[in-house]
Backbone as CSV, one residue per row, in Angstrom:
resi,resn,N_x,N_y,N_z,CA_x,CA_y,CA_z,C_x,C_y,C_z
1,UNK,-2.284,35.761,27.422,-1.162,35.303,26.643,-0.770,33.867,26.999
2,UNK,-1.293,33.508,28.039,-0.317,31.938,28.549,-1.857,31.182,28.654
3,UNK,-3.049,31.398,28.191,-4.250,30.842,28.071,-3.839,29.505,27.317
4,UNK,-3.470,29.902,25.927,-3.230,28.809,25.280,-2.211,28.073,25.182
5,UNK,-0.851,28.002,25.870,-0.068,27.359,26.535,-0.554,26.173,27.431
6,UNK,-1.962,26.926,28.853,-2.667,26.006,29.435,-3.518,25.227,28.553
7,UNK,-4.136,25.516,27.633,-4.710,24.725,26.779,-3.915,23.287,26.227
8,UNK,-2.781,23.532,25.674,-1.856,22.656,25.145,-1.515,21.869,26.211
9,UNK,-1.257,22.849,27.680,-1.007,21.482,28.803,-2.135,20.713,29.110
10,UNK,-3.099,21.378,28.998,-4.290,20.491,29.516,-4.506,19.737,29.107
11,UNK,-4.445,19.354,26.931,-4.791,18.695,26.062,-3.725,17.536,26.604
12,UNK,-2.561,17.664,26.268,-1.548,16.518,26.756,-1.562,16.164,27.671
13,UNK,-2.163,17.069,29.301,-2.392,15.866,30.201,-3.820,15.223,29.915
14,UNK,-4.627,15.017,29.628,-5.509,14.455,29.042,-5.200,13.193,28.408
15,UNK,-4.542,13.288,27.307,-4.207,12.171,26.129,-3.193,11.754,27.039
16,UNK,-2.388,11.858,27.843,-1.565,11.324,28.576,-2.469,10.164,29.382
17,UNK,-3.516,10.881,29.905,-4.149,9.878,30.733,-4.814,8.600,30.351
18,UNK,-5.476,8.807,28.833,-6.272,8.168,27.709,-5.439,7.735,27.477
19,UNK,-4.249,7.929,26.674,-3.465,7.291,26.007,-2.683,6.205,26.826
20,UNK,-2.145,5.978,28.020,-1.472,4.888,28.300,-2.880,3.586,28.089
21,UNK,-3.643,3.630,28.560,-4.710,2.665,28.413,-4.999,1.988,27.139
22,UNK,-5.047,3.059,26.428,-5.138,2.640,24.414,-3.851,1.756,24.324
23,UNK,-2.973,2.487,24.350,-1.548,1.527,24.156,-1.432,0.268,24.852
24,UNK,-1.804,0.336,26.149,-1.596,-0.862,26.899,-2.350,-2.055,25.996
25,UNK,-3.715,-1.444,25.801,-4.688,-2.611,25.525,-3.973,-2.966,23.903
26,UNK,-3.832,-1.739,23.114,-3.310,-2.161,21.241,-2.333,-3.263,21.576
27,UNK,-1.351,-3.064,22.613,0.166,-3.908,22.989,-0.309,-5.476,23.282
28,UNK,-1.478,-5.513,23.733,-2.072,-6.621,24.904,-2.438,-7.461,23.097
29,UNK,-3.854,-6.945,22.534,-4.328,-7.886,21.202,-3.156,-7.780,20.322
30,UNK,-2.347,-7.055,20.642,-1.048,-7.541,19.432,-0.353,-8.643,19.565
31,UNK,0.044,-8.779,21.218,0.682,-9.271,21.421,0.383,-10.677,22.003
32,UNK,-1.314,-10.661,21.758,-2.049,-11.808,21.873,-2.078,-12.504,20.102
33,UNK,-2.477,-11.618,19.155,-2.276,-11.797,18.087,-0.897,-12.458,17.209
34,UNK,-0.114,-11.974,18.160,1.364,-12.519,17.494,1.335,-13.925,18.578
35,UNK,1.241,-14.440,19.543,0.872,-15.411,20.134,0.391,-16.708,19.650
36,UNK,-0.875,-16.393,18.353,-1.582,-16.849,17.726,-1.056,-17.200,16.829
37,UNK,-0.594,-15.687,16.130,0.822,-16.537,15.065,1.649,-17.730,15.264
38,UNK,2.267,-17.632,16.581,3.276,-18.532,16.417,2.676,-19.754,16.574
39,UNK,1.143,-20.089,16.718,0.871,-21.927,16.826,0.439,-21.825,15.364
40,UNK,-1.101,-21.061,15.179,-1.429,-21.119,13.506,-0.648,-20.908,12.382
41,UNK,-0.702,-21.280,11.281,0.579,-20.515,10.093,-0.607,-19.351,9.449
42,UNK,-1.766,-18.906,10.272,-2.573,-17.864,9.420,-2.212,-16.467,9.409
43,UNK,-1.588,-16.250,10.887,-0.997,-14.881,11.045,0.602,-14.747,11.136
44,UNK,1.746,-13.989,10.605,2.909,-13.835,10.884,2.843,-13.594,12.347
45,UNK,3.682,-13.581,13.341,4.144,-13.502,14.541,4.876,-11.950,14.342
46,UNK,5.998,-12.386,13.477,7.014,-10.971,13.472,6.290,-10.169,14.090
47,UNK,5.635,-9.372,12.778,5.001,-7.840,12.949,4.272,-7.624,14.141
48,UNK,3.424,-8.763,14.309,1.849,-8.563,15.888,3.227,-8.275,16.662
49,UNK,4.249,-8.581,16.970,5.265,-8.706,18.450,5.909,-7.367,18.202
50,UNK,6.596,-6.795,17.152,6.814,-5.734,17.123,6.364,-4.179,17.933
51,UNK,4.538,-4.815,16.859,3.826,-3.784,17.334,3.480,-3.878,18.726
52,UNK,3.612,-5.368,19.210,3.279,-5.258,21.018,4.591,-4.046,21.702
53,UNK,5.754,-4.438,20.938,6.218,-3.748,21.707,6.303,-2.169,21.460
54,UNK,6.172,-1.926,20.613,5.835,-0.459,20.687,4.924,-0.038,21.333
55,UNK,3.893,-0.769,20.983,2.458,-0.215,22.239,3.013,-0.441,23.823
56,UNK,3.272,-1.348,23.861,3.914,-1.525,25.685,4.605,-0.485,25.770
57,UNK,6.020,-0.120,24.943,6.693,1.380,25.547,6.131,2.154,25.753
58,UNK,4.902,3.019,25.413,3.840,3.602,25.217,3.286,3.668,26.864
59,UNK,2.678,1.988,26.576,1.842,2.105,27.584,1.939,1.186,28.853
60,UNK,3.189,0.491,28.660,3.335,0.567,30.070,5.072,-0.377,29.982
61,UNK,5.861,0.347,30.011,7.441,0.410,30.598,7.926,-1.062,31.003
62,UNK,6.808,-1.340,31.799,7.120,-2.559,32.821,7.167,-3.755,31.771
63,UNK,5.703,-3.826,31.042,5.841,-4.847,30.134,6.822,-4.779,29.243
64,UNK,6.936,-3.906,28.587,7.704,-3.485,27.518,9.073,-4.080,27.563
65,UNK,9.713,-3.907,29.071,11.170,-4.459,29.266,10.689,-5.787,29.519
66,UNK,9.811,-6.818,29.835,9.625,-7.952,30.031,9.714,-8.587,28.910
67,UNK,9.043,-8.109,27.767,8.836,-8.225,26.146,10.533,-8.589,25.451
68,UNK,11.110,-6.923,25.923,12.926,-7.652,24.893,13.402,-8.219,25.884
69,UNK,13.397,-9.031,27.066,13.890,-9.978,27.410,13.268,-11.267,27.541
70,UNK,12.164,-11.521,26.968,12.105,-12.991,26.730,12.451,-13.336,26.162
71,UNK,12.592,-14.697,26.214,13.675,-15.562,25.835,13.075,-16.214,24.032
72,UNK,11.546,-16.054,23.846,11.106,-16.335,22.498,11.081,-14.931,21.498
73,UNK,10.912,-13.523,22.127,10.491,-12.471,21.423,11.542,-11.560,21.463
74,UNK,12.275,-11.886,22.721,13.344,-10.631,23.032,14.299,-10.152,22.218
75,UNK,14.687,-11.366,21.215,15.703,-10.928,20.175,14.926,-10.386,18.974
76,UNK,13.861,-10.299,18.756,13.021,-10.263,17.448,12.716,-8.486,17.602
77,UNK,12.612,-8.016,19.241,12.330,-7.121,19.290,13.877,-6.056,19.864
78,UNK,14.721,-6.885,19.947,15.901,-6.470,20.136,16.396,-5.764,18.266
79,UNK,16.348,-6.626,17.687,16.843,-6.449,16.472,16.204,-5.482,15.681
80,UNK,14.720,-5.508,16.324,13.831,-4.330,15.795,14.682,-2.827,16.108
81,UNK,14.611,-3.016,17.409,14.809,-1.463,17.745,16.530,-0.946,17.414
82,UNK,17.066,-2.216,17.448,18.819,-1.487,17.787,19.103,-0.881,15.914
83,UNK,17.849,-1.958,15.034,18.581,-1.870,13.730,17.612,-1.849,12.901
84,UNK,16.070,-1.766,13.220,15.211,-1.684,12.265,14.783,-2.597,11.243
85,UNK,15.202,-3.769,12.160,15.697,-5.064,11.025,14.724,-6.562,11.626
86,UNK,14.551,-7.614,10.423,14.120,-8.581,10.619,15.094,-9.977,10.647
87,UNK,15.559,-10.205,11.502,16.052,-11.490,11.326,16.022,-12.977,10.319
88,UNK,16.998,-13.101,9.277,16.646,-13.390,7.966,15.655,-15.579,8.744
89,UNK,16.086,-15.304,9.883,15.235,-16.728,10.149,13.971,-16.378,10.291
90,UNK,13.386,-15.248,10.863,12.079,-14.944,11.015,11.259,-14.564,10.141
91,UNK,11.803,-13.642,8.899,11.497,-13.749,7.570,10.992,-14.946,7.085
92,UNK,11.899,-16.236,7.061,11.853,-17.155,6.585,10.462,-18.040,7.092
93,UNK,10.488,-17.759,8.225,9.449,-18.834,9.059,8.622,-17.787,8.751
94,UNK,8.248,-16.888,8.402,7.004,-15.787,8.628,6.408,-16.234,6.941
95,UNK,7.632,-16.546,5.509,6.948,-16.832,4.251,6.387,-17.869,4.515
96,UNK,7.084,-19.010,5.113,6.926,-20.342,4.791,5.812,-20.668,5.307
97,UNK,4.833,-20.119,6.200,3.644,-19.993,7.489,2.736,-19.509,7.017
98,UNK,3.212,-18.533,6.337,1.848,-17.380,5.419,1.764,-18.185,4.074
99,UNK,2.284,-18.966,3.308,2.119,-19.643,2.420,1.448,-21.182,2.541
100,UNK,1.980,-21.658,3.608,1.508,-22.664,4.262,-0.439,-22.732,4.297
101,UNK,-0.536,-21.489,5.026,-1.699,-21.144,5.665,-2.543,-20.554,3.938
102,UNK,-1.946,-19.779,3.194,-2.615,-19.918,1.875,-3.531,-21.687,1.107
103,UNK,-1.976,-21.971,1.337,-1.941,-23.314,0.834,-3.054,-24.165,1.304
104,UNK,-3.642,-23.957,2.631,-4.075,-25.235,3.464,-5.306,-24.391,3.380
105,UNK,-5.846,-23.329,2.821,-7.273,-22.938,2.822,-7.925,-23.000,1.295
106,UNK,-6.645,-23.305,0.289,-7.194,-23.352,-1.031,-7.081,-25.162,-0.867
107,UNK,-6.765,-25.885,-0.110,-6.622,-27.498,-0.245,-8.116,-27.503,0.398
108,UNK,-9.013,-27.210,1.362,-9.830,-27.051,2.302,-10.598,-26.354,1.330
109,UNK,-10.887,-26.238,0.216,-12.009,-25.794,-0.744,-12.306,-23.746,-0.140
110,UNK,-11.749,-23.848,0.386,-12.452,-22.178,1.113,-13.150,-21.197,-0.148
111,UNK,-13.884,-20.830,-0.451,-14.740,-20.458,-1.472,-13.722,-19.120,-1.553
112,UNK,-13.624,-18.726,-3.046,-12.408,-17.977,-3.466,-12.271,-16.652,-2.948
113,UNK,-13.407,-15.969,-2.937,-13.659,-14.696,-2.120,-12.396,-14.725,-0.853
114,UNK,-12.511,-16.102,-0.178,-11.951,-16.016,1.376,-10.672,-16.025,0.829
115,UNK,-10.177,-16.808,-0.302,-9.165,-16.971,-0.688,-7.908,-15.439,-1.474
116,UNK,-9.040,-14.841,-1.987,-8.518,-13.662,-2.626,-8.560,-12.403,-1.408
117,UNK,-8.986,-12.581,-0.472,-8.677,-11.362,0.746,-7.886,-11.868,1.267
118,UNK,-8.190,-13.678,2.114,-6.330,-14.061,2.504,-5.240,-13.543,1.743
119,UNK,-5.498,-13.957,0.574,-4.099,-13.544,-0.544,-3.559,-12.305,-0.468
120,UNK,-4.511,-11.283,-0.517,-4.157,-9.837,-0.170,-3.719,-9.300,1.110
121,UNK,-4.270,-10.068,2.083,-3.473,-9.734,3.306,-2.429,-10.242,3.769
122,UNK,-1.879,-11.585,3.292,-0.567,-12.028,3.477,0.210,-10.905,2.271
123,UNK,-0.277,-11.014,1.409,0.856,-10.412,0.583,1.036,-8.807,0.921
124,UNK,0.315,-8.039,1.720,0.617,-7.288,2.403,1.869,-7.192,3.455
125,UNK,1.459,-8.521,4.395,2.012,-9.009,5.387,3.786,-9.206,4.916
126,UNK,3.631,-9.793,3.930,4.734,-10.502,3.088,5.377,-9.063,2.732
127,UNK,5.020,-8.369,1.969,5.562,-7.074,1.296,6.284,-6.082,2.710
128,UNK,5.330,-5.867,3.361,6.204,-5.455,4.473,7.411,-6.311,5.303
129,UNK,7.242,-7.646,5.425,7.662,-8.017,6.216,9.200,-8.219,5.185
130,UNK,9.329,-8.349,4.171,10.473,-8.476,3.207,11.184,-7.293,2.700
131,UNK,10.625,-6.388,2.574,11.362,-4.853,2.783,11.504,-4.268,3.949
132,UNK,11.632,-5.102,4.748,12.625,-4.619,6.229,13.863,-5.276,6.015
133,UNK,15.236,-3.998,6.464,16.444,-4.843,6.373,16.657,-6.277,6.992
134,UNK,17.414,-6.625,6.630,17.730,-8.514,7.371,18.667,-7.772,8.446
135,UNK,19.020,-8.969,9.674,19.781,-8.497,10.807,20.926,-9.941,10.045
């Protein structure tokens, strides 16, 4: 009767063990990715920092509180969690960057193919990032 009880514990300590590592590392290229954002205008910042910090709570605590208290991300991810919300300046810098970065690959001839998957993935980017409440 308590066979499969141990089963269920066993499974979760398992993925417990796997899983902080996955998270750590998703938190790490996100949060390398949103990094990237903020020099290039090719990737938004917002979202990659978000998702760092969700993966850090995940997978490792320590970073995670290092994350909402810096002094460049801490409010972005402050505002995330207390309110589910995007800060109407980060919005702003996140269109003006993703359009920018449209802009400067159709000036740069980029053969249209590159141009019509950029397009689709900012406007992804864009669609989410604009139906999150404003703080």
């Amino acid at each position: 009767m308590n066979e499969p009880r141990r089963k269920v514990t066993r499974i979760r300590r398992f993925l417990g063990s796997v899983g902080k590592p996955f998270w750590f590392a998703l938190g790490a290229i996100a949060l390398a990715l949103g990094a990237i954002g903020a020099v290039l205008p090719v990737l938004p910042t917002t979202p990659f920092v978000i998702l760092a910090a969700f993966a850090f709570a995940r997978g490792s605590p320590r970073v995670a509180r290092y994350l909402e208290q810096h002094r460049v991300f801490g409010a972005m991810i402050r505002d995330w969690r207390n309110h589910g919300a995007i800060a109407v300046r980060y919005k702003a810098i996140a269109m003006v960057m993703m359009a920018a970065a449209l802009l400067l690959s159709i000036v740069m001839g980029l053969s249209g193919r590159v141009i019509v998957v950029q397009a689709v993935v900012i406007s992804v980017a864009a669609a989410f990032i604009l139906t999150r409440p404003s703080v």
